[in-house]
C-alpha positions in Angstrom: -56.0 49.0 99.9 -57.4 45.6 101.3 -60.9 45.2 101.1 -61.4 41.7 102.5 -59.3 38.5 103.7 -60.9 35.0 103.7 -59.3 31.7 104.5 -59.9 29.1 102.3 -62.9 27.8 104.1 -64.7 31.3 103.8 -64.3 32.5 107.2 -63.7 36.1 106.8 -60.3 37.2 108.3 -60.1 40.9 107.8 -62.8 43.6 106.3 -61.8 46.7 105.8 -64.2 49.8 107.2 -64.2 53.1 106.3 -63.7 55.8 109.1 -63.3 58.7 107.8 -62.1 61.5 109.4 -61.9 65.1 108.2 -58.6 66.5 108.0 -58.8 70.1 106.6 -62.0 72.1 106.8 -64.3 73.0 103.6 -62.7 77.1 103.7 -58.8 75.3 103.8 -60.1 72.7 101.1 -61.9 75.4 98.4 -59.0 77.2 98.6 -56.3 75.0 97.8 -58.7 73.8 95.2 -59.1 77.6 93.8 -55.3 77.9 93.5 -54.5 74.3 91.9 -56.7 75.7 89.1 -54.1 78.0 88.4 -51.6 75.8 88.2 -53.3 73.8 85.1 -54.9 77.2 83.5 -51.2 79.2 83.7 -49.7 76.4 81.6 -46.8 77.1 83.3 -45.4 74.2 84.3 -47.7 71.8 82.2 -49.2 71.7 79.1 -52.0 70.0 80.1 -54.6 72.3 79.1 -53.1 73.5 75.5 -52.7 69.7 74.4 -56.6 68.8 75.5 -57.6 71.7 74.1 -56.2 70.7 70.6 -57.8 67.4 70.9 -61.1 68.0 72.8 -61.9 71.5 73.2 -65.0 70.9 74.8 -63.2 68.4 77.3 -60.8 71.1 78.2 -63.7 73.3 79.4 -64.1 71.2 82.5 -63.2 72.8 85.6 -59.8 71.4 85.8 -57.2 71.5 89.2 -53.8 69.9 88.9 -50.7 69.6 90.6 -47.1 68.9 89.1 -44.5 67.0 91.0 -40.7 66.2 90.4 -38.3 64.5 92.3 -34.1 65.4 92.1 -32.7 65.2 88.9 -35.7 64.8 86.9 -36.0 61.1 87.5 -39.4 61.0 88.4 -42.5 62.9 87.4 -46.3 63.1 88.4 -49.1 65.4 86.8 -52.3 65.2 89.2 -55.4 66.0 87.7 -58.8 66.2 89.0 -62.4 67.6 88.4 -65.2 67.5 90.9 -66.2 64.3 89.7 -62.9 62.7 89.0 -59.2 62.3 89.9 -56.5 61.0 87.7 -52.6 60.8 88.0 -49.9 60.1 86.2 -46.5 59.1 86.5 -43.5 59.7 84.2 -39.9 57.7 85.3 -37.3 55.0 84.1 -37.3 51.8 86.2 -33.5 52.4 87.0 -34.2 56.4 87.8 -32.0 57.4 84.8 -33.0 61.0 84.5 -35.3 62.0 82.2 -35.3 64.7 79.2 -35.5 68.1 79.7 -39.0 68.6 79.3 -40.2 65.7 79.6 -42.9 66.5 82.4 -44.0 69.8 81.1 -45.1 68.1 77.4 -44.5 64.6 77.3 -46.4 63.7 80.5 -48.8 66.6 79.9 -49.4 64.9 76.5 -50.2 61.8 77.7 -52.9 62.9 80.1 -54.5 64.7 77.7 -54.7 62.2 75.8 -55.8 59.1 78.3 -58.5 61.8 79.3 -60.1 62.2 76.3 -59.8 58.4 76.0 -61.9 58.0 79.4 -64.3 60.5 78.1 -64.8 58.6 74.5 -65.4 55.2 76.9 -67.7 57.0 79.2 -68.9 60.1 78.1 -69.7 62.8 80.4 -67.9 61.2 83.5 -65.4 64.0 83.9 -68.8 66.5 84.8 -69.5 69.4 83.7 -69.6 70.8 87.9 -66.9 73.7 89.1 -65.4 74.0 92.7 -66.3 76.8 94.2 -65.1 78.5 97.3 -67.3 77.3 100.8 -69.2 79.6 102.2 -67.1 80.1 105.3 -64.3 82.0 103.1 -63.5 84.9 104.2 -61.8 87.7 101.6 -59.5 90.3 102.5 -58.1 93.0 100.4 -54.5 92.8 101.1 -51.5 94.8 100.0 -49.8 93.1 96.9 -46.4 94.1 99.1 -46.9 92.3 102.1 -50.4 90.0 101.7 -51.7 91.6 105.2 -54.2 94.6 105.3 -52.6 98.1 105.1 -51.3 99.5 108.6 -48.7 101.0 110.7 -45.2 99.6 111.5 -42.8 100.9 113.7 -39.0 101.0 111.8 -36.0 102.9 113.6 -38.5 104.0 115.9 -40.5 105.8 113.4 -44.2 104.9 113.0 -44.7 104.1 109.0 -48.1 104.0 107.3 -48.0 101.0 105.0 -50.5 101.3 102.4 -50.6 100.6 98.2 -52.4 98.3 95.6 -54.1 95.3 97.2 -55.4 92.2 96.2 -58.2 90.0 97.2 -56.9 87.2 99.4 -58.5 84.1 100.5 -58.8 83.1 104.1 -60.0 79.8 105.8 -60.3 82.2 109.4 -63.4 84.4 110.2 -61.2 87.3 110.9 -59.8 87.3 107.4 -56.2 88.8 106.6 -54.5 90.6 109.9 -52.7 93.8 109.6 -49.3 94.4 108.4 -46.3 93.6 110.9 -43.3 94.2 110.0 -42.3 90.5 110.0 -45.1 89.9 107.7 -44.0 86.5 106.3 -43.9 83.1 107.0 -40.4 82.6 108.0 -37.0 85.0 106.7 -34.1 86.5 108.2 -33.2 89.6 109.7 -31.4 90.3 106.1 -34.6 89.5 104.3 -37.1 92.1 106.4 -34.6 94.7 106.0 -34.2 94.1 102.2 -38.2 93.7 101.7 -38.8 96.7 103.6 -36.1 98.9 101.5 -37.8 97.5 98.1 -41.5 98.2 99.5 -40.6 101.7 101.5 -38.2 103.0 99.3 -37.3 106.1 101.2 -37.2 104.9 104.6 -32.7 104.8 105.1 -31.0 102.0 106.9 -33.9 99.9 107.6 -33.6 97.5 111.0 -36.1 95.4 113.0 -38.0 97.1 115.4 -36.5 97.9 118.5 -38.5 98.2 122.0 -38.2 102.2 122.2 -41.4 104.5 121.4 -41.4 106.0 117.5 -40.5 109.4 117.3 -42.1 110.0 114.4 -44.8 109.5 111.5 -44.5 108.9 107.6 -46.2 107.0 105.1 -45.8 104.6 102.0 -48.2 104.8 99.6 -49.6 103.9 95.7 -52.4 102.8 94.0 -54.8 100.5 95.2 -56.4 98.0 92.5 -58.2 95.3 92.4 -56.5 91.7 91.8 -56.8 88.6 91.2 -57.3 86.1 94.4 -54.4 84.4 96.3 -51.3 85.7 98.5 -47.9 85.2 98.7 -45.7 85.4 101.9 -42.6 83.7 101.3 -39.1 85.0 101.0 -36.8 83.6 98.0 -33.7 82.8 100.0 
């Protein structure tokens, strides 16, 4: 970023100003922030959190979000760290994109950031905060069926009417109506082969399962289990 351009007489040539303009709102913000935290506290793809543990366990305590990144064939690699306070990232390549070691991002990188962190902390103690993110107020929270991440309802397959029901979860929502109810294309995205294959593994006994067609249902049944409560977040994607 350029802050300022003079010419060698001091007239000022360029100044940058800020405008800034908001891009997601606080409900989409909080939220992404609330599932970044899982990506440092799973360890699953980073191990961040173990390494700054063993060197500053009180450090490690700090509310900490993260993202991991990789490019094709492991030649780059980016751990993204941040706490209310502060944001930090790191990078992890060759300058002729050979491809790195296997692991390399998940320990080495992780390593290293745990390690310049506590180093910023010794400089400057107390700089990484001691604050959490918390959801915004305009949040909504819906309990959602782990099968489908919509609310339980009725869906119409060979023109039979099926109650969808089972354990749910509490999902996050940046919307004031909150999670709608189960369609039967509930996802983001997926084929015609997916639907039919979800819909087998979630009704079980429901035969030869198709997409919807136009003509009434001529019947009723139901699919059913045990409704829990769970952990926050929702997942609507097919693997394909």
């Amino acid at each position: 970023m350029i802050a300022k351009i003079e010419s060698t007489d001091g007239r000022l040539v360029y100044e940058h100003k800020d405008e800034p303009v908001q891009v997601y709102s606080k409900a989409t913000a909080t939220i992404m922030q609330s599932l970044l935290r899982d990506v440092i506290s799973s360890r699953i793809t980073s191990s961040f959190q173990t390494d700054l543990a063993t060197i500053n366990p009180s450090l490690a305590s700090a509310d900490w979000i993260g993202k991991t990144g990789t490019t094709n064939e492991d030649e780059n690699m980016w751990l993204m760290l941040s706490t209310p306070r502060l944001t930090l990232g790191g990078w992890l390549g060759h300058d002729d994109n050979r491809p790195l070691a296997k692991g390399a991002g998940h320990y080495r990188n992780a390593n290293y950031m745990a390690h310049l962190v506590n180093a910023i902390q010794q400089a400057e103690p107390g700089i990484w905060g001691n604050e959490r993110f918390n959801l915004d107020s305009s949040v909504t929270k819906s309990q959602v069926l782990k099968s489908t991440g919509e609310k339980p309802g009725k869906v119409s397959i060979n023109g039979t009417e099926v109650n969808v029901s089972g354990s749910t979860v509490t999902s996050y929502w940046a919307t004031k109506e909150g999670a709608p109810v189960t369609t039967y294309r509930f996802a983001i995205g997926g084929s015609d082969a997916d639907y039919q294959n979800a819909w087998k593994n979630i009704l079980g006994s429901i035969p030869a399962v198709t997409p919807p067609s136009s003509s009434s249902s001529s019947g009723t049944t139901s699919s059913s289990g045990n409704t829990q409560s769970g952990s926050s977040g929702r997942s609507r994607l097919f693997n394909r």
